[in-house]
Residue, then its C-alpha position, 0 to 999 in steps of 0.5 A: x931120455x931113451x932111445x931103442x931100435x925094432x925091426x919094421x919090415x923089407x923093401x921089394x929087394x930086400x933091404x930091412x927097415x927099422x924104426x927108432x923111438x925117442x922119447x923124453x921124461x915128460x912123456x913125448x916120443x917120436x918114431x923114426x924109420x930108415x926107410x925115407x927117413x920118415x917120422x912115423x909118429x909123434x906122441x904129445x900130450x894134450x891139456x889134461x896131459x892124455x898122449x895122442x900121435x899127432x902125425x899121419x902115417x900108417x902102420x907099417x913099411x908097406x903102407x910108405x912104400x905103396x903111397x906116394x903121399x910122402x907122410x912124414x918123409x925126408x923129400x929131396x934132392x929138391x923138395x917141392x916143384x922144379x918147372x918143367x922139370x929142368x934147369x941150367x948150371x954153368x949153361x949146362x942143362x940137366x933134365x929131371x924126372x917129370x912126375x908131377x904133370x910137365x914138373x919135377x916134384x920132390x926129388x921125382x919118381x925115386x927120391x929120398x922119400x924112398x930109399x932106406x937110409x944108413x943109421x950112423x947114430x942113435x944116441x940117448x944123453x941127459x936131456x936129449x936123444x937123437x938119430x941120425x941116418x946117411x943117404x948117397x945120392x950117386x951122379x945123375x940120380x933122377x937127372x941131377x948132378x953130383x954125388x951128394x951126401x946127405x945126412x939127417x938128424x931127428x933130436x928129441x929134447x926135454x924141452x919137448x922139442x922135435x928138431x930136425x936138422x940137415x947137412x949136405x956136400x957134393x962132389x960137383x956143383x948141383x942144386x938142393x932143398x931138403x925138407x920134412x913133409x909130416x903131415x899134422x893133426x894136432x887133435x890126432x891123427x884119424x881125428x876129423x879134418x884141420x880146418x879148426x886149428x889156429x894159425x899164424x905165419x910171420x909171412x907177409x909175402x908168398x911166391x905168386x904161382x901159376x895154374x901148374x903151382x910153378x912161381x913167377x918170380x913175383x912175391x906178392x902180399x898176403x895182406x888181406x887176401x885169403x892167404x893172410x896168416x899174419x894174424x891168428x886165423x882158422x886154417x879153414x876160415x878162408x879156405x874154400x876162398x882158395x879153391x882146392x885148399x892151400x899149397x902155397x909157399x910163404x916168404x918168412x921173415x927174417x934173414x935166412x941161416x937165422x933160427x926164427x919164428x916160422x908158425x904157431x898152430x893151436x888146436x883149441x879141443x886139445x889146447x896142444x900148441x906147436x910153435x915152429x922155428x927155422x933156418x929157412x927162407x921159407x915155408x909151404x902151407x899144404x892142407x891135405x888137398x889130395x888126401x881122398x880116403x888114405x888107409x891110414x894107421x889103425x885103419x883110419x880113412x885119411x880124407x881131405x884136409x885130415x892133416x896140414x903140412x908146414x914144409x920149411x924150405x928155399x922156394x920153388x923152382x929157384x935153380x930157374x929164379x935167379x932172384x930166389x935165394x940160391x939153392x946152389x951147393x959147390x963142393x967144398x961147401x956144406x948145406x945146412x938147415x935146421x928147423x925146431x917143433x916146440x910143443x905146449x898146451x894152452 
């Protein structure tokens, strides 16, 4: 295993990024930079073992700081919608940053996907290397409460596995839901669109939405709708029965804190297969919808549905769904979650 350090730039104020690169014996290597604590790239080998980077990105940290597309970010304090941007603790009404029409969506105008984050540690052992980066979110950011603490580690195993894992505290009752929002193409990034890769969710149910993508509090089925993954589909078989593409969030089975099978993608050209394993109740299947012409790494044009994000998280809008599985943290607790990328061929 190995793991280096090289600079990546400064932000408007200043502050230095830097990006970090792990890489396994058989190959595989990811970067990982301060800034939004953001996967850069993931290099993976195809069936006839050629390595290609099977994230979207850009080359640089300006290209991260002047697109709000959240490539490969860490998103949070609340990843994906809160409705109206607003929510109750203890009768207690915080109001958020509306950035998403009348919603708040992925931390708002400021959130963790833009802000350089403090490395702890970055460390190279026998059969795996990891980094690990801190981030204080101070009492009232973007309307929430409490100071949190937030940290985020990405291992690289020999196993070929990309693991990301959270943890969180706070000094007052708030809300939480972390997450990473990589887009993937796992032909390579720049190569084409996702419509061909082949899916499978362990989803039955999804969280029924209205015209602003906010849940009703309904789990509805999937079953043979066009949101049907139970059983190995083309991501673009159904597609345009969708209308804009998928940005739904399905409801895994399994119990939540339980490390379980979340998603299988397979990109027959390049055979390259990624199996996902989570510790959340759930996942967000978005395929790119808004991607209009993105300039992108090596100046490759990022059009629609050029990569699918499967973001492993609590539902929307649950600080306003009591029936949603809570993403209340008190202090004394500590949030974690954890979710596995594990890459073969086939």
């Amino acid at each position: 295993m190995n793991a280096n350090k090289e600079p990546f730039g400064r932000t408007a104020d200043g502050r230095e990024a830097s990006v970090y690169t792990l890489a396994n014996s058989k190959g595989l290597r990811a970067r990982i930079t301060d800034y939004g604590a953001t996967l850069v790239s993931l290099y993976v080998p195809d069936r006839n073992g050629n390595l290609g980077d099977v994230v979207l990105g850009f080359d640089d940290l300006q290209g991260y700081i002047g697109h709000t597309t959240y490539m490969g970010a860490t998103v949070g304090r609340y990843a994906n919608r809160i409705g109206g941007a607003k929510f109750k603790l203890d009768g207690v009404e915080y109001k958020l940053a509306a950035n998403n029409g009348p919603n708040h969506l992925h931390g708002g105008i400021k959130g963790f996907d833009k802000v350089v984050w403090h490395t702890k540690e970055v460390v190279a052992a026998e059969d795996e290397a990891w980094v690990k980066m801190s981030y204080l979110s101070a009492d009232g950011e973007e309307g929430y409460p409490g100071n949190l603490q937030c940290t985020v580690t990405y291992m690289l195993t020999n196993a070929d596995e990309l693991c990301i894992s959270y943890e969180a505290r706070t000094d007052k009752k708030t809300v939480v839901n972390l997450t990473n929002h990589s887009y993937w193409n796992l032909a390579g990034q720049g190569n084409g669109d996702i419509l061909g890769h082949e899916l499978q969710l362990a989803a039955e149910k999804f969280t029924l939405i209205d015209k602003g993508l906010i849940p009703t509090g309904v789990l509805a089925s999937v079953l043979d709708m066009p949101l049907d993954f139970t059983r190995t589909r083309t991501i673009g078989s159904r597609i345009r029965q969708t209308g804009n593409g998928y940005d739904h969030n399905y409801v895994l089975k399994g119990k939540a804190g339980d490390l379980k099978c979340c998603a299988q993608v397979r990109e027959p050209g390049t055979g390259r297969v990624m199996e996902i394993h989570t510790t959340e109740p759930g996942v967000q299947l978005y395929t790119g919808n808004f991607l209009d012409g993105v300039a992108g790494k090596g100046g490759t044009r990022y059009n629609k549905h050029a990569g699918f994000c499967l973001e492993t998280q609590h539902y929307p809008d649950s600080p306003n769904k009591p029936s949603f599985p809570s993403t209340v943290l008190e202090p004394g607790q500590t949030f974690t979650s954890r979710t596995v990328h594990k890459f073969s061929t086939k």
